[in-house]
C-alpha positions as CSV (number, residue, x, y, z in Angstrom):
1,X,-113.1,28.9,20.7
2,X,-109.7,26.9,20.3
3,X,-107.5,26.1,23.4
4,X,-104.1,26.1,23.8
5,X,-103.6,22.3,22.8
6,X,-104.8,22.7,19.4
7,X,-104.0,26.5,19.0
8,X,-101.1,25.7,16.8
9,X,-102.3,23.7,14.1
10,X,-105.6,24.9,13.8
11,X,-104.3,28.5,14.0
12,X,-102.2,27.7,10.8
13,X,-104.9,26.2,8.8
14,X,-107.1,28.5,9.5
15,X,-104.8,31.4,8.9
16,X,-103.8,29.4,5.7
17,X,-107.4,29.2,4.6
18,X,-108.5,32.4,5.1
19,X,-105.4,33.9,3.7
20,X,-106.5,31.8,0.3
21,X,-110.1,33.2,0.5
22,X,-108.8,36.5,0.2
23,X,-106.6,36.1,-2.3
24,X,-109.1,34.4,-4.6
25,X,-111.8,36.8,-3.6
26,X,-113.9,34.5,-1.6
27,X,-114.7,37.0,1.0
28,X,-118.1,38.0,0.2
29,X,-119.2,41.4,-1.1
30,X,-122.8,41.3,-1.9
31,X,-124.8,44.8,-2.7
32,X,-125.3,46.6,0.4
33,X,-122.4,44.7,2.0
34,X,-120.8,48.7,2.5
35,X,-124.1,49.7,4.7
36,X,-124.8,47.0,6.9
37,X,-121.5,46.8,7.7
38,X,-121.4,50.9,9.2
39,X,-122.5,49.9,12.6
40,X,-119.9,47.5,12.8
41,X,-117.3,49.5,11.9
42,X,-118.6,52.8,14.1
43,X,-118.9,50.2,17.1
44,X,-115.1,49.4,17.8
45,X,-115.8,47.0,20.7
46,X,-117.8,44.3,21.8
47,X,-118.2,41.5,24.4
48,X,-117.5,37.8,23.8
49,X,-119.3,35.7,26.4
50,X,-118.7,31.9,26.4
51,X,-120.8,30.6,28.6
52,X,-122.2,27.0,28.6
53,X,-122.1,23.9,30.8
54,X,-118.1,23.5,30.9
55,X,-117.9,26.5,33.7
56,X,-119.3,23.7,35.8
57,X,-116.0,22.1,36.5
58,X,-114.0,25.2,35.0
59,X,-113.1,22.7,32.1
60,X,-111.9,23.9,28.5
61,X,-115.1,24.7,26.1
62,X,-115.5,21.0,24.0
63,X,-111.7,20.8,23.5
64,X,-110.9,19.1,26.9
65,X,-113.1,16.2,25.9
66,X,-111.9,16.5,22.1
67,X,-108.3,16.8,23.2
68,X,-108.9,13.7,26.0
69,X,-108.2,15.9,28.8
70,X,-111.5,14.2,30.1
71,X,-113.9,12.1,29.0
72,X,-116.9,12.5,26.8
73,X,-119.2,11.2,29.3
74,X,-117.9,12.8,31.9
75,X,-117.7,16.2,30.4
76,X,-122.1,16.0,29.5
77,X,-122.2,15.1,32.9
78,X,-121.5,18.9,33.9
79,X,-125.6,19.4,32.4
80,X,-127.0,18.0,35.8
81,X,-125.2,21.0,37.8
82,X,-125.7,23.8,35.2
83,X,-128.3,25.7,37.4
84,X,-128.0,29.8,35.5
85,X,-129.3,30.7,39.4
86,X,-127.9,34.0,39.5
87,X,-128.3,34.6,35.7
88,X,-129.4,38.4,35.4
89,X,-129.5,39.3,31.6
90,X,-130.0,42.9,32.8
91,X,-127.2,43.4,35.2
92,X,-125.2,41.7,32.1
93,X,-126.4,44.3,29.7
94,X,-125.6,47.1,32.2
95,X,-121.7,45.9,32.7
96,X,-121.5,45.8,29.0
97,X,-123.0,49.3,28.3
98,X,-120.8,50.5,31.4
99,X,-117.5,48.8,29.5
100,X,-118.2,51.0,26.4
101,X,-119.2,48.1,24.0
102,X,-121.5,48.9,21.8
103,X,-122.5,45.1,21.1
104,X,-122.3,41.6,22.3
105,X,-121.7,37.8,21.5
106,X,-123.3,35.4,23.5
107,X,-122.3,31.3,22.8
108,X,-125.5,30.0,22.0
109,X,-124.1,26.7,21.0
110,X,-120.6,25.3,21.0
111,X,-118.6,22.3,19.8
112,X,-120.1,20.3,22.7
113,X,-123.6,20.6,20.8
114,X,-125.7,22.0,24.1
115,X,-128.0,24.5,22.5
116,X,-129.0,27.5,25.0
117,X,-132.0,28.0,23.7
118,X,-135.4,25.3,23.3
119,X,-133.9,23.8,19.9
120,X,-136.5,21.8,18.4
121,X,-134.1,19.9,16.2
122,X,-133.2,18.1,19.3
123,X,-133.3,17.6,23.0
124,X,-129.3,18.8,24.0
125,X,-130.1,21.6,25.7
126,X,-130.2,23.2,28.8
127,X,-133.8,23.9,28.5
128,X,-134.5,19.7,28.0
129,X,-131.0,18.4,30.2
130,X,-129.7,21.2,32.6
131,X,-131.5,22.6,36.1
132,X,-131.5,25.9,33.9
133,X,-135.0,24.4,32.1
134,X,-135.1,27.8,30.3
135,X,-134.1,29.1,27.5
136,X,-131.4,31.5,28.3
137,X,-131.1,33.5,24.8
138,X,-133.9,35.3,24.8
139,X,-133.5,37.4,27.9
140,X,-129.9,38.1,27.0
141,X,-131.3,39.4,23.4
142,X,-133.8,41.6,24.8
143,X,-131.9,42.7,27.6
144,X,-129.3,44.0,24.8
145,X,-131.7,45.6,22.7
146,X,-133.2,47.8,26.1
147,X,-130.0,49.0,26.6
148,X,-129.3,49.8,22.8
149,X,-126.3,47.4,22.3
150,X,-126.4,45.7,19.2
151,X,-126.9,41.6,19.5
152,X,-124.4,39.1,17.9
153,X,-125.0,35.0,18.6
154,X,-122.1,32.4,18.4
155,X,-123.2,29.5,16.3
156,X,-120.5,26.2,16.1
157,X,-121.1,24.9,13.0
158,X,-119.3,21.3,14.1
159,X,-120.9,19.1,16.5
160,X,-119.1,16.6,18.1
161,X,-122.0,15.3,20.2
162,X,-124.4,14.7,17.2
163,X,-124.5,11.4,16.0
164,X,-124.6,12.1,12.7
165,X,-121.5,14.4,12.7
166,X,-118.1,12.8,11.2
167,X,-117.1,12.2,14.7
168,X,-115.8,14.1,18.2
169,X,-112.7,12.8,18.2
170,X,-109.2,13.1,16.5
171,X,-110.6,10.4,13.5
172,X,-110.2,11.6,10.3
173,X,-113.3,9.4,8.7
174,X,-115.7,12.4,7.7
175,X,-118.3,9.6,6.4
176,X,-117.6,10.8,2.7
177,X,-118.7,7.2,1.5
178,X,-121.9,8.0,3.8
179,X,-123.5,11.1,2.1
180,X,-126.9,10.4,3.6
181,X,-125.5,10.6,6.9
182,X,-123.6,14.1,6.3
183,X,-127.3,15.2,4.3
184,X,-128.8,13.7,7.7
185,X,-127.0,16.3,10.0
186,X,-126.5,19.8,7.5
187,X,-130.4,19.1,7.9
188,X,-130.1,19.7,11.9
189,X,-127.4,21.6,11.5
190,X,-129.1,24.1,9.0
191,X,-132.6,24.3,11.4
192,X,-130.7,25.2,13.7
193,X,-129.0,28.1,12.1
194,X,-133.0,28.5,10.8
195,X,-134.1,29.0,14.4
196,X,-131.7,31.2,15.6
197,X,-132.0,33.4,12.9
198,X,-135.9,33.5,13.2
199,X,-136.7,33.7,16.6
200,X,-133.9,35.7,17.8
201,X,-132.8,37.9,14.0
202,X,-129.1,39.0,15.3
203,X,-127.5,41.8,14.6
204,X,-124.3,39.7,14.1
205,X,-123.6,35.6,13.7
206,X,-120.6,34.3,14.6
207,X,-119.8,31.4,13.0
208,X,-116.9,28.8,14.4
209,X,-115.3,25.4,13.3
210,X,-115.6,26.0,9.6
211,X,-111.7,23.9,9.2
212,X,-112.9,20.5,9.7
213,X,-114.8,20.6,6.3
214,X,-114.6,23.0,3.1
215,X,-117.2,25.1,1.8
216,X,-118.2,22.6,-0.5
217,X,-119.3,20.1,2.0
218,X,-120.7,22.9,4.8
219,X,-122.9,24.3,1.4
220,X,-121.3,27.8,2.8
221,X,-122.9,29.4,0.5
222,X,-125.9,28.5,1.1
223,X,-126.1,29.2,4.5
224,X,-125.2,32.7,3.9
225,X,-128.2,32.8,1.5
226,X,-130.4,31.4,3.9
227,X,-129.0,34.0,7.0
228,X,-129.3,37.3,4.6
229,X,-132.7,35.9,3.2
230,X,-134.0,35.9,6.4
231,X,-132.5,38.9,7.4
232,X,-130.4,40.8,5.0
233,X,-129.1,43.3,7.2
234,X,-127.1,40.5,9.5
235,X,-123.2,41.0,9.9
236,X,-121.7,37.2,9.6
237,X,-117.6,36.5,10.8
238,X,-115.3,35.1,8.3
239,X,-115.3,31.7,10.1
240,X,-117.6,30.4,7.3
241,X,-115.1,29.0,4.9
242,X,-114.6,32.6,3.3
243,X,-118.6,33.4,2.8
244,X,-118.2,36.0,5.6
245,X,-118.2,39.9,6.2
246,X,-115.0,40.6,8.0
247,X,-111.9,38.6,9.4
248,X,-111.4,37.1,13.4
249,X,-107.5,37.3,13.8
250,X,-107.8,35.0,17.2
251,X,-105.9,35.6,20.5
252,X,-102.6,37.5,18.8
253,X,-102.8,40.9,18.3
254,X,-101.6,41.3,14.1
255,X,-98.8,43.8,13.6
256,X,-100.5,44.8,10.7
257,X,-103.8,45.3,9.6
258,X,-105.1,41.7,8.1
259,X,-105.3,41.1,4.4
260,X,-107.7,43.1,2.4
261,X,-109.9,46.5,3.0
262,X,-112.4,45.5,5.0
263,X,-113.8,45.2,8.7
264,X,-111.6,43.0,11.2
265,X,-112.2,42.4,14.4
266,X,-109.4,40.7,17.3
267,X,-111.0,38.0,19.6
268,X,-109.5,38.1,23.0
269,X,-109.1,36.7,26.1
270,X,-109.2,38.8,29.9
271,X,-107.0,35.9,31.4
272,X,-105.8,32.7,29.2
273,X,-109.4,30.7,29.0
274,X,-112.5,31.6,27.1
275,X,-115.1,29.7,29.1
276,X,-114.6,30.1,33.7
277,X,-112.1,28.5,34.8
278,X,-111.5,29.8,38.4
279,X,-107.9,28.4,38.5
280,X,-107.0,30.8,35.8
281,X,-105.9,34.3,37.3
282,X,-103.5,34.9,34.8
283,X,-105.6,38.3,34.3
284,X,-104.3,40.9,31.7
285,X,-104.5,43.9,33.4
286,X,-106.8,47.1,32.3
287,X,-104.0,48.7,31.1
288,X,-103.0,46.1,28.9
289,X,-106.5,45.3,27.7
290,X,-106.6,48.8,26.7
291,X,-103.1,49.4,24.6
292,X,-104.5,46.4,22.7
293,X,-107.3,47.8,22.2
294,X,-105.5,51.0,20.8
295,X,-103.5,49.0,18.5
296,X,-106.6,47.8,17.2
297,X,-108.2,50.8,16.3
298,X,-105.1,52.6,14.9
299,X,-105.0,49.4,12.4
300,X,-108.8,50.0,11.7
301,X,-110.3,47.1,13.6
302,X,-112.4,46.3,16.6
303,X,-111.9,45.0,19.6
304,X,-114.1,41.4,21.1
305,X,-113.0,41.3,24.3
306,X,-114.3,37.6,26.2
307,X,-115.6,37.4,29.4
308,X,-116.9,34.2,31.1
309,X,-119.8,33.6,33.4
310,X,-119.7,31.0,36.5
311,X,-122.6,28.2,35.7
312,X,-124.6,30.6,37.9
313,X,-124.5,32.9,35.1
314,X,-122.6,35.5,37.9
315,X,-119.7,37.7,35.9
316,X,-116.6,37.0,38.0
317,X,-115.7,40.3,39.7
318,X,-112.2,40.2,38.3
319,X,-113.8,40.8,34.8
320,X,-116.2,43.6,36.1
321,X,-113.4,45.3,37.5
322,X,-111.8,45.2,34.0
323,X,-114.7,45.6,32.1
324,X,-115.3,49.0,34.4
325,X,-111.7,50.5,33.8
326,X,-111.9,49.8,30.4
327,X,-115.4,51.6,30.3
328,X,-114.2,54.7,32.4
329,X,-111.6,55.3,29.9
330,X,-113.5,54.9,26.6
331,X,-115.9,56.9,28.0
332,X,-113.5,60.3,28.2
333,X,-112.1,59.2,24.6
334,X,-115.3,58.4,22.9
335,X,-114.7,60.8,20.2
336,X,-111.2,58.8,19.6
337,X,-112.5,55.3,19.3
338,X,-116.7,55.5,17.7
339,X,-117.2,56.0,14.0
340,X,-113.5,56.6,13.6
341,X,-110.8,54.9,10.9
342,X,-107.3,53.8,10.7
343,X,-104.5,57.0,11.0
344,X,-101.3,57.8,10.5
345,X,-98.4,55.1,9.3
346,X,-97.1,53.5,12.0
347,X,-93.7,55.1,10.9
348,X,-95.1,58.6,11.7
349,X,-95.9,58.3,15.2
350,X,-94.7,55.9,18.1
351,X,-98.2,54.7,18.8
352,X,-101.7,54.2,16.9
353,X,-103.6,56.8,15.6
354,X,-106.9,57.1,14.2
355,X,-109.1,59.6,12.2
356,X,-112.3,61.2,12.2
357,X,-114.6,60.3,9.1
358,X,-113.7,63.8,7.7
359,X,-110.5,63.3,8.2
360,X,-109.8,66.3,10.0
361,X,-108.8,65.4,13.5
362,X,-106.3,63.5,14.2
363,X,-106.1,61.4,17.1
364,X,-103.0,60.5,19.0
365,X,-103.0,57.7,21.6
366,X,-100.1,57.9,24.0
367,X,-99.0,54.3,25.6
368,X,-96.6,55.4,27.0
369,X,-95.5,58.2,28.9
370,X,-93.0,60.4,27.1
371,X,-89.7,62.0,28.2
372,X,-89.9,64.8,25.9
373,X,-92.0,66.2,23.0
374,X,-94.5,64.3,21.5
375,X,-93.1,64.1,17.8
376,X,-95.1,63.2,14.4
377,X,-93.3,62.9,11.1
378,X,-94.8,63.7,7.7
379,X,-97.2,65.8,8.1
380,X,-98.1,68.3,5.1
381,X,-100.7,70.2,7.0
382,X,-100.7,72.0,10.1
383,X,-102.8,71.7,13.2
384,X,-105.3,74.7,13.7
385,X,-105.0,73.6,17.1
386,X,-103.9,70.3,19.7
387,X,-106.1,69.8,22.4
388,X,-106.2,67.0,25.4
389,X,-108.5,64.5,24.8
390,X,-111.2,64.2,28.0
391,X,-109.5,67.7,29.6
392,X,-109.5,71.7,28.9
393,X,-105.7,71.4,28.2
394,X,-103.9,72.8,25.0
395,X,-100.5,72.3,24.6
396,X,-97.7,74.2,23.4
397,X,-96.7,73.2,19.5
398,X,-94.2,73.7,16.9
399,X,-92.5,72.7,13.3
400,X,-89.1,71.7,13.6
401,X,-86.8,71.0,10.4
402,X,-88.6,72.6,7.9
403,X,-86.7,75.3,6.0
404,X,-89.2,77.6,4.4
405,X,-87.7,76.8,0.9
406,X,-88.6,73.0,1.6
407,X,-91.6,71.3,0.3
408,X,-91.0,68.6,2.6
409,X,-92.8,68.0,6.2
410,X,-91.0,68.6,9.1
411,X,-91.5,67.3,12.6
412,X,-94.2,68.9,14.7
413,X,-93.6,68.3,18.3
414,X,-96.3,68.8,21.0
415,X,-95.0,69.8,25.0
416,X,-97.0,68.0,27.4
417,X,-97.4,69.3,30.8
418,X,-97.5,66.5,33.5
419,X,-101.0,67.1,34.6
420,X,-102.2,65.9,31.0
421,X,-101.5,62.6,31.3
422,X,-104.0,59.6,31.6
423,X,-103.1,57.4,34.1
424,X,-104.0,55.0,31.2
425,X,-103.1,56.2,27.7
426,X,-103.3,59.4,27.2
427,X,-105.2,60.7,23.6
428,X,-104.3,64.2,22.1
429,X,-106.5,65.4,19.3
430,X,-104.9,67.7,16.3
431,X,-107.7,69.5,14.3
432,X,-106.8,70.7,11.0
433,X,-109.1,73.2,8.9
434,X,-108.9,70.8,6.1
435,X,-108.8,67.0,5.3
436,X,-105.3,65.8,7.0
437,X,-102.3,65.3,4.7
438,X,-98.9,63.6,5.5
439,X,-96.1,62.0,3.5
440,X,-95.4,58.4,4.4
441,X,-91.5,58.2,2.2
């Protein structure tokens, strides 16, 4: 992922960029797009894990030797102490399930180059160059897969170690007068896309560092043809120069859904750093983590919440304790958050809202706690009943401003007693006998 010292620019052309690929219709929609993607947009949260060689000094991911912050040499030299010791693919799986994720991202290779698993298109890896000597993939796929969580693999498709890449640094040569160097490394670059799709067959690659070249030189489309022929039913991120499946807003929660109809899905940070940086306890709290989270799913998007691993390959207890709250709470609002869609307007009710696939309950989410009657605008039908989320509790309800000459909606206002409340955000669920209708003008 980016860090903060290139957050700006790159944030702009990438937002730039994929705002064009939208509006020219460069986000791919290939037949059966609509079915692979169900899982994905029943699942509502994952679990980003960057996790490579820069938690040996708690160092930015490849940026701090892009950005000078240290050198290139010494930055590689972090392979010798990269040890994955206490590296338990299980216990890893079981925090996930616990944190009500229903699949996962693991960095297999980042902008440094260092592959996790036994690349045979080279020998930067921590199997060949790191105490590791193993390929650390594999375990975490099939440790995924026991537990039923779906399995998604980071892929960077720059590579500012390889020699044959235009460069690691701020130069702007990209060898365009040197095509049989650029052939020389979307070979490497393309086996190892090959490998990780073959031995490995994601659910879910996520591509990243599609701006430094345009879709033209990556051969984008290509390597979504090569991906889906080797296994159709793989989801594939946006970050591949518009030849992707759904959009990665990054770090910044939108205030409105992203461009187009599709799947998004917000990246996101527990603290301020992607990869461990133990200096970094600038921890969103669970509370936060889960109003975001909310806001996501009331805008019909997902949730990829990071967490990063000390070289050890031990999840710092700061991020299980987060990962746990988060999981205790999904948990008593499943029915709120899996397999649901975008609800109301935001106009008609202070907070998200989402809504069954039928479309006849309406979910309410609560972030805050109220001083009076819950009240939702525009509304053409009536609830059959409102019901307390994760409790036995129904409260009192009534129409207000509704004359019965007027066609219009009223405002139905909900009491809520005290004891209702979530210590976290509360979720109230209206049921309605028939598909929900409301008036948004």
């Amino acid at each position: 992922m980016r860090n903060r010292n290139a957050k700006v620019l790159i944030e702009t052309i990438f937002g730039f960029a994929m705002l064009t690929h939208v509006l020219l219709g460069q986000q791919i929609s290939s037949p059966g797009t609509a079915d692979k993607m169900a899982w994905f947009a029943d699942a509502k949260l994952g679990i980003f894990i960057h996790w490579g060689i820069y938690a040996v000094n708690g160092i930015d991911e490849s940026w701090s030797f892009f950005n000078g912050a240290v050198p290139y040499d010494q930055y590689m030299k972090q392979l010798h102490r990269f040890s994955a010791a206490r590296y338990d693919p299980g216990n890893w799986a079981k925090v996930i399930r616990e944190s009500g994720a229903r699949y996962a991202v693991l960095t297999s290779k980042h902008h440094d180059g260092v592959a996790l698993w036994d690349t045979r298109m080279g020998d930067l890896s921590v199997v060949k160059k790191s105490p590791a000597r193993r390929d650390l993939v594999t375990p975490f796929v099939n440790a995924l897969r026991d537990a039923g969580i779906k399995v998604g693999l980071y892929f960077s498709l720059i590579d500012w170690s390889h020699k044959d890449y235009p460069a690691f640094t701020k130069k702007q040569n990209r060898y365009k007068d040197d095509p049989k160097r650029w052939n020389r490394f979307l070979k490497y670059m393309n086996g190892q896309i090959d490998e990780v799709m073959t031995i490995f067959q994601p659910d879910l690659l996520w591509f990243d560092g599609d701006w430094e070249h345009d879709a033209k030189e990556w051969e984008a489309a290509d390597i979504r043809c090569r991906v889906l022929k080797i296994n159709p039913e793989t989801v594939i991120n946006s970050r591949l120069q518009g030849y992707g499946d759904y959009l990665t807003p990054e770090q910044q929660m939108p205030i409105a859904p992203p461009p187009g109809e599709g799947c998004w899905e917000l990246c996101l940070t527990m603290n301020d750093s992607w990869g461990y940086q133990g200096r970094d306890t600038n921890y969103k709290s669970a509370n936060q983590i889960i109003r975001i989270f909310a806001d996501c799913l009331g805008m019909g998007g997902n949730l990829l919440l990071n967490i990063g691993p000390l070289e050890d390959g031990a999840i710092p207890l700061e991020q299980v304790d987060i990962l746990r709250e988060l999981g205790c709470w999904s948990s008593k609002h499943a029915e709120a958050i899996y397999g649901t869609r975008a609800g109301l307007p935001p106009a008609l009710h202070m907070g998200p809202s989402t809504l069954s696939k039928d479309n006849r309950t309406l979910y309410l989410f609560l972030p805050w706690r109220p001083s009076g009657p819950v009240a939702v605008k525009g509304l053409l039908s009536r609830p059959e009943t409102i019901r307390v989320v994760g409790s036995d509790l129904r409260p009192i309800f009534r129409v207000m401003l509704k004359p019965s000459w007027s066609e219009k909606p009223g405002i139905l206002y909900i009491d809520l007693q005290p004891e209702a409340l979530d210590t976290q955000v509360t979720v109230l669920a209206l049921e309605f006998k028939e598909a929900i209708r409301y008036q948004d003008r």
